[in-house]
LUMFIKOL-762951 format. One record per residue: residue in one letter; x, y, z of N, C-alpha, C in turn. Coordinates in steps of 0.1 Angstrom, whole numbers, padded with zeros to 4 digits, always signed. Example, Ala and Ser with C-alpha at 12.3 -4.5 7.8 and 13.67 -1.06 7.14 Angstrom:
2
A+0132-0057+0078+0123-0045+0078+0132-0033+0078 S+0128-0022+0071+0137-0011+0071+0129+0000+0079 
END
This chain:
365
X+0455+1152+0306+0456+1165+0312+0452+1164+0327 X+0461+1172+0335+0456+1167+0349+0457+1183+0355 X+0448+1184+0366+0446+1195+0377+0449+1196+0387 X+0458+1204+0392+0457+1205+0407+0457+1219+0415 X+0454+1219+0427+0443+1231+0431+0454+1236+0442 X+0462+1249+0439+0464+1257+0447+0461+1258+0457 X+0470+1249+0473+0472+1251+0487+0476+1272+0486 X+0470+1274+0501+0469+1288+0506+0484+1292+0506 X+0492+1278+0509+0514+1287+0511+0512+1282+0496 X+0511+1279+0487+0514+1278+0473+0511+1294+0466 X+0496+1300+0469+0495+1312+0465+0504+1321+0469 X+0507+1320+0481+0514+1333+0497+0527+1332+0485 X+0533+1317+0484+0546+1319+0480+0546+1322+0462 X+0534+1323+0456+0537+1328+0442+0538+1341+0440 X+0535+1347+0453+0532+1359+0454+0542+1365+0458 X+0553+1363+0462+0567+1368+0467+0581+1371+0454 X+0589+1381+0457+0594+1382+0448+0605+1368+0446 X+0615+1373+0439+0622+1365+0435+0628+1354+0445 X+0636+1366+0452+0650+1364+0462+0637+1358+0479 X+0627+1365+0476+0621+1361+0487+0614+1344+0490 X+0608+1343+0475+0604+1328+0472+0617+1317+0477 X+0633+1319+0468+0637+1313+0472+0646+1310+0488 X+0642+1322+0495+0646+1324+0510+0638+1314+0518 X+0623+1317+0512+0612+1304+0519+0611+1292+0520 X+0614+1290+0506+0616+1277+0501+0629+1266+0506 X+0637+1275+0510+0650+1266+0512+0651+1266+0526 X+0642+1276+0534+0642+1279+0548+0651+1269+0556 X+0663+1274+0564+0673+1269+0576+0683+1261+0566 X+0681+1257+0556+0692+1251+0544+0701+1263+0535 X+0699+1275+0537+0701+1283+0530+0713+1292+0533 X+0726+1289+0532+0739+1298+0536+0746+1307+0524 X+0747+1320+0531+0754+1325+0525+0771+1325+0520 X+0777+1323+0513+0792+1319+0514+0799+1332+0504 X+0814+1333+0503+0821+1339+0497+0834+1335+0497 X+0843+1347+0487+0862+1345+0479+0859+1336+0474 X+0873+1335+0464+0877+1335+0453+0875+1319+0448 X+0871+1309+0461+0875+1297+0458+0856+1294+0451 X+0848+1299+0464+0834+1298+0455+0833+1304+0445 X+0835+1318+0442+0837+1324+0428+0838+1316+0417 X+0850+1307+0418+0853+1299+0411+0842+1284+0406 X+0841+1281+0417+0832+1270+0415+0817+1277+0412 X+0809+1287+0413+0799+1290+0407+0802+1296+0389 X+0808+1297+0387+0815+1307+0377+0814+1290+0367 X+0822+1281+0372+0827+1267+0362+0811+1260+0362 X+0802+1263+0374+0790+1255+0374+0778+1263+0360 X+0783+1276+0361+0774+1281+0350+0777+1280+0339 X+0789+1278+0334+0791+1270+0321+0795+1261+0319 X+0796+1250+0323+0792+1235+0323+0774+1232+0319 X+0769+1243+0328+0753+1240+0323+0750+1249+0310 X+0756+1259+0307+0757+1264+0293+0766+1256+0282 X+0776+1248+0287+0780+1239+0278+0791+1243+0271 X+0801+1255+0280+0808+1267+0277+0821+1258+0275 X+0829+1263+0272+0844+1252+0275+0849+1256+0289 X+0856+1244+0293+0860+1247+0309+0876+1239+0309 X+0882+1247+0318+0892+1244+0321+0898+1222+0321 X+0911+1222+0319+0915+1207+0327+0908+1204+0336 X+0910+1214+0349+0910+1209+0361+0899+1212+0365 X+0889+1215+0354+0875+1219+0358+0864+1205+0351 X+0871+1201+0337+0867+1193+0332+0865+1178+0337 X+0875+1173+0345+0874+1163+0349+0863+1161+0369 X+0858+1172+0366+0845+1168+0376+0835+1171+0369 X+0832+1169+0355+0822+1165+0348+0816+1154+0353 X+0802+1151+0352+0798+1141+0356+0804+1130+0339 X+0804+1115+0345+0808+1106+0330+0798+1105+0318 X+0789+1110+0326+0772+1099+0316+0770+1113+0310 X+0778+1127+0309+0772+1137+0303+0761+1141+0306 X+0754+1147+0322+0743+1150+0326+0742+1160+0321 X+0727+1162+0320+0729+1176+0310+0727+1187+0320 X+0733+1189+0325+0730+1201+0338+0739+1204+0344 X+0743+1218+0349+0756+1223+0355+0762+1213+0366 X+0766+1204+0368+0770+1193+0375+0780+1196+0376 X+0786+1196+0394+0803+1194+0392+0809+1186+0404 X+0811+1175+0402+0820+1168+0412+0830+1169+0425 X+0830+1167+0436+0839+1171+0446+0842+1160+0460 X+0851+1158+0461+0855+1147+0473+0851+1158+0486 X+0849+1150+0491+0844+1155+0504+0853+1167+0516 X+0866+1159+0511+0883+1169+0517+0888+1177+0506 X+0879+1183+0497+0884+1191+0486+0880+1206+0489 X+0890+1215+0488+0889+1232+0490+0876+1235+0480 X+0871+1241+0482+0858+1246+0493+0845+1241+0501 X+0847+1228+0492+0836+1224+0501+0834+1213+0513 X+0847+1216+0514+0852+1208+0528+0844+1217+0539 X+0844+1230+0540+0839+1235+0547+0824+1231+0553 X+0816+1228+0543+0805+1218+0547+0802+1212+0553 X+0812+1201+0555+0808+1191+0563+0803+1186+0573 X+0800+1203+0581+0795+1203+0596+0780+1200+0592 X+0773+1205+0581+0762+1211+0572+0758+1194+0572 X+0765+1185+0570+0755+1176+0566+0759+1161+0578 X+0764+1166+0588+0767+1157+0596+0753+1151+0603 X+0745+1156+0607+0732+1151+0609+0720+1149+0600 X+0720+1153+0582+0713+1152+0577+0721+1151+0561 X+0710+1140+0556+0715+1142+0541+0709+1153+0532 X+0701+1164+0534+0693+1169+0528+0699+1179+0518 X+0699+1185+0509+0704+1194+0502+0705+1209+0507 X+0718+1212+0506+0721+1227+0507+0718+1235+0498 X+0716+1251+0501+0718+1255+0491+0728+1270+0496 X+0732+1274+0485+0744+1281+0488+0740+1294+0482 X+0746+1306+0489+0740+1321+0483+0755+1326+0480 X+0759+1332+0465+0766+1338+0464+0768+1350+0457 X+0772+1361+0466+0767+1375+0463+0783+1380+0451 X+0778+1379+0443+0788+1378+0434+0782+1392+0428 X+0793+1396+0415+0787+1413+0410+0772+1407+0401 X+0767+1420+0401+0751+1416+0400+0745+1410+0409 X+0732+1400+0401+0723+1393+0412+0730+1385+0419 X+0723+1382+0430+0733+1368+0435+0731+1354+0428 X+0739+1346+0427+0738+1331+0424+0735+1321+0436 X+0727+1311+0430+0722+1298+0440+0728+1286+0438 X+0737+1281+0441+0743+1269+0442+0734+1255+0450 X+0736+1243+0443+0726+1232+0453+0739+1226+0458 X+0741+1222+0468+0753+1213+0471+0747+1196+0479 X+0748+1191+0470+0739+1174+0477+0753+1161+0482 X+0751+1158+0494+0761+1148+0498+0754+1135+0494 X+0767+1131+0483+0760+1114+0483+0771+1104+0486 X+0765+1095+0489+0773+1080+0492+0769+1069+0487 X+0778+1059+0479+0771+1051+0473+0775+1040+0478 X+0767+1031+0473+0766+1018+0475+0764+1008+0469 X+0764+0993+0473+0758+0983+0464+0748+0985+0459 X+0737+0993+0464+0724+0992+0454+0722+1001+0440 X+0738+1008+0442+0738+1019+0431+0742+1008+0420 X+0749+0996+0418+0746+0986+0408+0742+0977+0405 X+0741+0979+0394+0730+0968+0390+0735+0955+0377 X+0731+0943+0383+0737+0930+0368+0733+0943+0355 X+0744+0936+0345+0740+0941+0330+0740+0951+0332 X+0736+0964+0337+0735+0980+0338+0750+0983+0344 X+0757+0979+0351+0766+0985+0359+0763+0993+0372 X+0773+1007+0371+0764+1016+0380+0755+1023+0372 X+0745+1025+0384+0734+1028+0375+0727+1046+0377 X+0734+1047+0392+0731+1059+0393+0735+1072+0387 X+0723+1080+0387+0726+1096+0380+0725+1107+0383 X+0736+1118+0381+0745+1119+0375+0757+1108+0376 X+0764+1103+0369+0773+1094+0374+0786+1100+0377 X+0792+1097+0386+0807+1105+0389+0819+1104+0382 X+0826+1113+0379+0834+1110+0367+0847+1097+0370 X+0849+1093+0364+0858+1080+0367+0867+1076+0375 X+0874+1091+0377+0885+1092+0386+0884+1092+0398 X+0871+1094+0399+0867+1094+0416+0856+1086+0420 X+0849+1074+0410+0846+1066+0413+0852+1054+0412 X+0862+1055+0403+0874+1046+0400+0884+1047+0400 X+0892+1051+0412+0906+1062+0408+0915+1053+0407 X+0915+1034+0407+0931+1031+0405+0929+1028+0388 X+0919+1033+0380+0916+1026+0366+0923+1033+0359 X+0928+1048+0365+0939+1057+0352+0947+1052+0349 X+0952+1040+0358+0968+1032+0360+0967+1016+0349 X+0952+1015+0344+0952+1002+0341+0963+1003+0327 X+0961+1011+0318+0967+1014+0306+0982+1011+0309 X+0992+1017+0318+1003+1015+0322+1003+1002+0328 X+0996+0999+0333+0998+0982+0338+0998+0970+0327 X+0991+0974+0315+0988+0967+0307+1003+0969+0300 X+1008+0979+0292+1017+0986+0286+1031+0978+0292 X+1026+0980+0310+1040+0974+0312+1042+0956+0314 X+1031+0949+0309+1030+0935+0310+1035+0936+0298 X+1031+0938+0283+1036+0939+0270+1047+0940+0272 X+1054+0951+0275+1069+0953+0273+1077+0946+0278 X+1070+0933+0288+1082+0924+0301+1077+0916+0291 X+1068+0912+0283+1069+0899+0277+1078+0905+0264 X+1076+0913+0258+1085+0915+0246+1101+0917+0255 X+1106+0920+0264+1120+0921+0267+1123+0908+0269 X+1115+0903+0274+1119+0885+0284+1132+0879+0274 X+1142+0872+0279+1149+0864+0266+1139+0856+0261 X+1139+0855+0249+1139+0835+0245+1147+0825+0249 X+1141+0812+0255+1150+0803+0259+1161+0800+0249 X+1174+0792+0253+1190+0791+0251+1183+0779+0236 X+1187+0778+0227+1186+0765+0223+1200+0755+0219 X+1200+0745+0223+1209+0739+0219+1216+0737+0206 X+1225+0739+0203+1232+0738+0185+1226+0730+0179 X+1218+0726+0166+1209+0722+0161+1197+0712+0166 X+1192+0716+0178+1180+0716+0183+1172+0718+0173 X+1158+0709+0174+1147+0712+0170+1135+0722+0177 X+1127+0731+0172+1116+0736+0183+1110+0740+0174 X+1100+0750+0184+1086+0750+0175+1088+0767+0169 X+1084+0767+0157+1086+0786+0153+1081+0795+0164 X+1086+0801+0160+1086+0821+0173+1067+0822+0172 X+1064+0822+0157+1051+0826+0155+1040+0815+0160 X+1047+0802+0160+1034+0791+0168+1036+0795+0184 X+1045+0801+0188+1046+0805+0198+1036+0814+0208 X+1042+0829+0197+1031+0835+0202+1020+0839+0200 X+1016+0829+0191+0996+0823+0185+0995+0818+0199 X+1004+0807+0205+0998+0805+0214+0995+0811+0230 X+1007+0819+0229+1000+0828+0240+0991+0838+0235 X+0988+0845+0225+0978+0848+0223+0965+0846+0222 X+0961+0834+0219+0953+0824+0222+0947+0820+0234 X+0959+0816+0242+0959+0817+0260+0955+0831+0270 X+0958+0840+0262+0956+0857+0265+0940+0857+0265 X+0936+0853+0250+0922+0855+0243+0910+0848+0257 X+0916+0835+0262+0907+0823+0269+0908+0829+0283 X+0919+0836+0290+0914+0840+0305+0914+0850+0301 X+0919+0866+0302+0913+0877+0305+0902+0878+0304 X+0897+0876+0290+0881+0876+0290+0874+0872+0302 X+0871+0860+0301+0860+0855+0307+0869+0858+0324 X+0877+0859+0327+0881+0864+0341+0874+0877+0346 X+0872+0890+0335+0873+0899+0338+0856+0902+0332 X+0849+0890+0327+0836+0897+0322+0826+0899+0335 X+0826+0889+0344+0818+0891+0362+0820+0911+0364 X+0833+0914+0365+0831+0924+0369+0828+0937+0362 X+0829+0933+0349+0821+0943+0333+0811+0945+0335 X+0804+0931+0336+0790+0930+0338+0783+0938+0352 X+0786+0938+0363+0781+0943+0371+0788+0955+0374 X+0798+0964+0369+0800+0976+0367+0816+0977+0383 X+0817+0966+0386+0827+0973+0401+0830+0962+0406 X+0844+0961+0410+0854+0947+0415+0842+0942+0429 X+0845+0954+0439+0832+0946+0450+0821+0941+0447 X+0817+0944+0440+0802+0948+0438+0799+0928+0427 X+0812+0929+0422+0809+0915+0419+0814+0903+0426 X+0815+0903+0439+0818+0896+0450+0806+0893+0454 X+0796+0907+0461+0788+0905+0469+0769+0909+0460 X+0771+0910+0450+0762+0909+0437+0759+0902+0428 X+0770+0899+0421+0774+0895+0409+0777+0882+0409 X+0782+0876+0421+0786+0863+0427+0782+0850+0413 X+0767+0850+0411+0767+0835+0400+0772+0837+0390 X+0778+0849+0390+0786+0851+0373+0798+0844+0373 X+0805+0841+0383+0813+0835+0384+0818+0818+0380 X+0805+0818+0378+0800+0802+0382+0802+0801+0364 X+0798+0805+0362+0799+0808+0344+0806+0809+0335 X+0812+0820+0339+0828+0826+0329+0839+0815+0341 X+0839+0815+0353+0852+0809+0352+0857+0795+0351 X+0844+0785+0351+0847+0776+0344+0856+0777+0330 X+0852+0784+0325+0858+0784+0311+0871+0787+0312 X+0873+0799+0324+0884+0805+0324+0897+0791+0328 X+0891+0777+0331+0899+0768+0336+0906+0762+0324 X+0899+0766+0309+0897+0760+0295+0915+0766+0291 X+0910+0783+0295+0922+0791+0291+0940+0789+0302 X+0934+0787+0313+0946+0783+0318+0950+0771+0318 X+0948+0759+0308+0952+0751+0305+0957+0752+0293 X+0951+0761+0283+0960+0770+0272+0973+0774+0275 X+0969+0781+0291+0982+0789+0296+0995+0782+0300 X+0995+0772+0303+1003+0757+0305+1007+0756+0292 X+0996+0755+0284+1006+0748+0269+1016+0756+0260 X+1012+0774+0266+1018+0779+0258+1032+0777+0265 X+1036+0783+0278+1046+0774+0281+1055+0761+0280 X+1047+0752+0276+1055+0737+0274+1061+0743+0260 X+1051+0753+0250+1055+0754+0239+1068+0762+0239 X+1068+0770+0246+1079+0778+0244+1096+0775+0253 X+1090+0762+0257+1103+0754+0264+1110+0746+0254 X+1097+0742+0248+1099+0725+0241+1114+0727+0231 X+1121+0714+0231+1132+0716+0222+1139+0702+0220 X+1140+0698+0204+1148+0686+0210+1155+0683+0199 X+1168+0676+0202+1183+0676+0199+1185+0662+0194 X+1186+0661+0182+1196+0646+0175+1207+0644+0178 X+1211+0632+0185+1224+0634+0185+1226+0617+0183 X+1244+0613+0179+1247+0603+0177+1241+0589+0186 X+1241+0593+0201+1236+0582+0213+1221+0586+0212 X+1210+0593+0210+1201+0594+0211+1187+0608+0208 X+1180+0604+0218+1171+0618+0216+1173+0624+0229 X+1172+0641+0226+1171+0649+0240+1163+0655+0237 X+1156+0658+0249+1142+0663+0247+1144+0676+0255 X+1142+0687+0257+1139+0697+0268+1126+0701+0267 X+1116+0701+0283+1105+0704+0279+1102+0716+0295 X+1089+0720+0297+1086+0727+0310+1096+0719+0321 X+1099+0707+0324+1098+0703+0340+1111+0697+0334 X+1123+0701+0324+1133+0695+0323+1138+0691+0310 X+1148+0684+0313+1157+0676+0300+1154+0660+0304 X+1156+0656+0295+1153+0641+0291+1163+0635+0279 X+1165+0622+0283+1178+0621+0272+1173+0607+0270 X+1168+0600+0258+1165+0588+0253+1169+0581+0244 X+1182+0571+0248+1193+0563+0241+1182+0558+0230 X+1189+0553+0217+1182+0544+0204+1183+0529+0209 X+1197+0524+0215+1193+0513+0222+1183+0510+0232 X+1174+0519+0234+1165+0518+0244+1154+0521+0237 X+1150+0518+0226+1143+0525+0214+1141+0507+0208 X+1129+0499+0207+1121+0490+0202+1116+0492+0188 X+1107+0502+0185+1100+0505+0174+1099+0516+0171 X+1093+0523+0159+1083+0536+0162+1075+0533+0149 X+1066+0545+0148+1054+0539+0136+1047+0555+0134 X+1043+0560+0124+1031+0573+0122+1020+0569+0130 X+1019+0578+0134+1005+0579+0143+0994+0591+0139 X+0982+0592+0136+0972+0604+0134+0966+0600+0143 X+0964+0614+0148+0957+0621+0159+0946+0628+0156 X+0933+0624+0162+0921+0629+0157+0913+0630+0170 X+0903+0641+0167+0892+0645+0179+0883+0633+0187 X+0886+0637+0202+0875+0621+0206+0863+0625+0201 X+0855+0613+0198+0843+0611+0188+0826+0613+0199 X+0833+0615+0213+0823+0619+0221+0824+0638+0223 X+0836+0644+0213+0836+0659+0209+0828+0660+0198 X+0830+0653+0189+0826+0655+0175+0809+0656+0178 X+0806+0640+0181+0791+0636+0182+0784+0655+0193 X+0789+0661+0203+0786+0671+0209+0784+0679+0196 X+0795+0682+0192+0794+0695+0179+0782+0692+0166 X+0779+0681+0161+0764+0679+0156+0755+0682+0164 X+0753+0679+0179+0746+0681+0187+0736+0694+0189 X+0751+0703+0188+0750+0720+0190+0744+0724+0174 X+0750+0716+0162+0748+0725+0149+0729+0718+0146 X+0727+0708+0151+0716+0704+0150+0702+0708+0158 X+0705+0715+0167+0699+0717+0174+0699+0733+0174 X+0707+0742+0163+0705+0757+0159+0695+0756+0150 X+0695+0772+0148+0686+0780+0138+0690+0786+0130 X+0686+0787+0116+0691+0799+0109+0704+0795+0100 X+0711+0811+0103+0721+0810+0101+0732+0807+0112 X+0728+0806+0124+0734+0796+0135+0741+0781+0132 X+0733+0774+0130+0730+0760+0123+0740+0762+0113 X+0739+0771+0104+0750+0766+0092+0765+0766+0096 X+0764+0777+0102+0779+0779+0109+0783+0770+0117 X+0776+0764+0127+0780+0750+0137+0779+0739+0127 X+0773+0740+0116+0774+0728+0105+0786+0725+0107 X+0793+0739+0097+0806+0738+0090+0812+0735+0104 X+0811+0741+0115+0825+0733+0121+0825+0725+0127 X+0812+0716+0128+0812+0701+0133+0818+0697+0119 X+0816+0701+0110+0823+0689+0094+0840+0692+0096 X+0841+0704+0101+0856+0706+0101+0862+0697+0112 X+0856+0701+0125+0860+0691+0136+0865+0677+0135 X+0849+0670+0125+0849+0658+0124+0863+0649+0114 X+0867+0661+0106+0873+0653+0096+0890+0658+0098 X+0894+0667+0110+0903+0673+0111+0913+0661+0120 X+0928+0664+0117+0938+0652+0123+0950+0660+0123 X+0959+0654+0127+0973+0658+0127+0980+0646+0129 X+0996+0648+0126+1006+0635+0127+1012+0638+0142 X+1015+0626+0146+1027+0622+0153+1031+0612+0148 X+1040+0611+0156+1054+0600+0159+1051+0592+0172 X+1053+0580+0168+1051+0569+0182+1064+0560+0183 X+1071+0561+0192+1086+0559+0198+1081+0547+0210 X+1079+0533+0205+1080+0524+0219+1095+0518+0222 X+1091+0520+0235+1108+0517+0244+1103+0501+0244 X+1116+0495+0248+1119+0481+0255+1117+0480+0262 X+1108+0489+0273+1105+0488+0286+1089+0489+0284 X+1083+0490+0274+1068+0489+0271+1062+0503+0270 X+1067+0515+0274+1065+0527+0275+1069+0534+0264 X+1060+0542+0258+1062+0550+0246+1061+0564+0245 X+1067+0572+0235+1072+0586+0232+1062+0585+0220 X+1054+0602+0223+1048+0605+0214+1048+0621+0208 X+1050+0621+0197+1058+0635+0193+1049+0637+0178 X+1043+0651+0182+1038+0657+0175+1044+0665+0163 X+1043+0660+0155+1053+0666+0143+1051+0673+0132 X+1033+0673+0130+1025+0679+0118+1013+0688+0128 X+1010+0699+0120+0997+0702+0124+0985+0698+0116 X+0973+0702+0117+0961+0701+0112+0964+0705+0094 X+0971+0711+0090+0972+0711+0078+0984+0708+0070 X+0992+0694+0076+0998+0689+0070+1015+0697+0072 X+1017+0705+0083+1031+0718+0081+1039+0707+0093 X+1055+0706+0087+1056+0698+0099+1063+0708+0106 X+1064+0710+0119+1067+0715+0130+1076+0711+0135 X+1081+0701+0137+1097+0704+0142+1115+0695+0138 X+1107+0697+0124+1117+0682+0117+1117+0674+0118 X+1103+0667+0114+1103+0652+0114+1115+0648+0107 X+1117+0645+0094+1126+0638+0086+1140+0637+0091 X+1143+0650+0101+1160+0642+0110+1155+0633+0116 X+1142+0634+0123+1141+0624+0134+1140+0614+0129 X+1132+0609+0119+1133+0596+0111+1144+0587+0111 X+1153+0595+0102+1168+0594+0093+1173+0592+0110 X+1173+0599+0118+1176+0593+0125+1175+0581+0135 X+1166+0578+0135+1158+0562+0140+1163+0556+0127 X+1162+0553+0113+1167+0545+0109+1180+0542+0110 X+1188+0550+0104+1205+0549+0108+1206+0541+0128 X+1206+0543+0133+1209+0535+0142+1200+0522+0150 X+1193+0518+0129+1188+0502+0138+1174+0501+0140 X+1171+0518+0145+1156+0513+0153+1145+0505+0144 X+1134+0495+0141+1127+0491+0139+1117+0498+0135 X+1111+0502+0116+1099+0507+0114+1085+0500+0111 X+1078+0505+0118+1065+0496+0116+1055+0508+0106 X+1053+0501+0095+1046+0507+0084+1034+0509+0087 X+1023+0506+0094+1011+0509+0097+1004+0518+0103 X+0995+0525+0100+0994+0540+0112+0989+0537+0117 X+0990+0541+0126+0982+0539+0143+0972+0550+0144 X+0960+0552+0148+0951+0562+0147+0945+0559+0167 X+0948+0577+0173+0944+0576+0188+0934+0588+0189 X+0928+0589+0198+0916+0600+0200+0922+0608+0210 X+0928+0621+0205+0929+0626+0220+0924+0645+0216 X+0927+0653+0225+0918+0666+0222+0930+0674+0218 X+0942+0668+0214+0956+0677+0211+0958+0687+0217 X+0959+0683+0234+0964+0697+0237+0981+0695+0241 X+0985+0681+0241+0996+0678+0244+0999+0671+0232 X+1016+0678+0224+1021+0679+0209+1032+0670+0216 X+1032+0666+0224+1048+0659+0231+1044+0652+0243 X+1042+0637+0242+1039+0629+0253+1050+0617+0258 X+1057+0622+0269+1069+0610+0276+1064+0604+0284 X+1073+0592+0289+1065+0585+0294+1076+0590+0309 X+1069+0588+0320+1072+0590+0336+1081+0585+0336 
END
């Protein structure tokens, strides 16, 4: 419990009536105003603080954070309180406004703010309160929905590439797993810097070492973003003289006379990935640990097929033709039938290489 001892203007001013206390109190801040336009905005500010329903065009100068107090928002060039502005050209201090409406009069506070970098904050965002409702602290963000909407719709209109009359390629649905996938690895981490610190500037000249963090990764996903493309080019064509390949950067056409060998090849994780992923499951807790168990065991023991095509010129074709669970992907068995029918040479032995499979189709330069 604390005490404090009534100054001589603290008495003077308990002692005044109503209208007079607050005449003293706000002394040289204190304007009287009128019509229809203040009417309005004292009328919307008393039930907003009663919690009354209010109009559309009243609602959206709600503050966002739901302050709980008659709060109403206004750009600085907005009817009626443009008129102001002379009011706070030399000071930021609070107005207060008198309006002689039927009955008592009403007191309006009118406060000019300006924000800034220090209004946010890492992990909090903006942090100040009342906070301003979105539109006008963020006014190009009503548009993001339609921007998004209209990226969807140019990817669903886009053609699909031409394919050649019994071309081989990869299904529509490994397709768009993989741009989905590619979607999943950069927007995220692109767009968490400025989540996190609440505002595009603000994570420029604040937020700056977040950068350093999410967008390495984001280098992870735009290398995704490459593959889904190669995937959605890739295509390739048996024909009597040889193989055609179409991939991102072109067509390719590789005679069987120019074809030495070929042999099964499995494709497995490099073993300085694996050894990491024990690393991580060994080095958890809990139920952490179990989960990084299971997918260092999956990592470790996971493979896929290719196809290994060495030329007469020492340079080899390597073609991805199974996934991780054994599905073949783009008709191996023509390809075979076809290497043997015209000669080529099978070497029965599998070949086993280390690579991180992000490339299902390797030519040689």
């Amino acid at each position: 419990m604390g005490f404090r001892l009534m100054t001589e203007r603290a008495k003077r001013l308990a002692g005044l009536p109503l209208q007079d206390y607050i005449a003293e109190t706000v002394k040289g801040r204190l304007f009287a105003v009128d019509g229809p336009g203040w009417e309005s905005v004292a009328t919307n500010a008393v039930a907003a603080a009663r919690k009354q329903p209010l109009g559309r065009e009243w609602q959206r100068r709600l503050p966002s954070d739901k302050y709980p107090s008659g709060v109403l928002f206004f750009r600085p060039d907005e009817a009626p309180v443009n008129r102001l502005a002379s009011l706070f050209a030399g000071s930021r201090e609070p107005v207060y406004l008198r309006l002689d409406a039927a009955g008592e009069p009403l007191y309006l506070k009118v406060e000019y703010r300006a924000y800034s970098n220090e209004d946010f904050h890492l992990g909090g965002g903006f942090s100040s309160a009342p906070t301003p409702p979105t539109d006008f602290l963020f006014p190009g963000r009503k548009w993001s929905p339609w921007v998004a909407a209209a990226g969807l719709a140019l990817y669903v209109l886009l053609p699909w590439p031409k394919r050649p009359p019994g071309a081989q390629a990869f299904r529509r649905w490994r397709v768009v797993a993989t741009d989905v996938v590619a979607l999943l690895m950069t927007v995220p981490f692109f767009a968490f810097p400025f989540f996190i610190t609440g505002g595009t500037v603000q994570a420029f000249t604040e937020g700056w070492p977040l950068f350093f963090f999410f967008w390495p990764i984001l280098l992870i996903g735009l290398v995704l973003v490459w593959l889904a493309a190669w995937v959605s080019a890739f295509a390739l064509q048996v024909t009597p003289e040889g193989l055609r390949i179409w991939t991102d950067r072109g067509e390719r056409a590789f005679a069987y006379c120019e074809m030495e060998c070929f042999q099964p090849v499995v494709t497995r994780p490099p073993k300085w990935l694996i050894a990491l992923s024990w690393l991580a499951a060994l080095s958890g807790k809990g139920s952490s640990r179990i989960g990084a168990t299971g997918r260092a065991m999956i990592l470790g023991s996971s493979a896929w097929g290719s196809l290994a095509i060495r030329l007469k010129n020492g340079r080899e074709i390597f073609l991805g033709i199974t996934d991780q669970l054994g599905t073949d992907m783009i008709g191996a068995d023509a390809i075979v039938d076809a290497l043997r029918k015209a000669g080529v040479r099978e070497v029965d032995e599998v070949r086993e290489i280390r690579s991180l499979g992000l490339e299902m189709v390797r030519l040689p330069e």
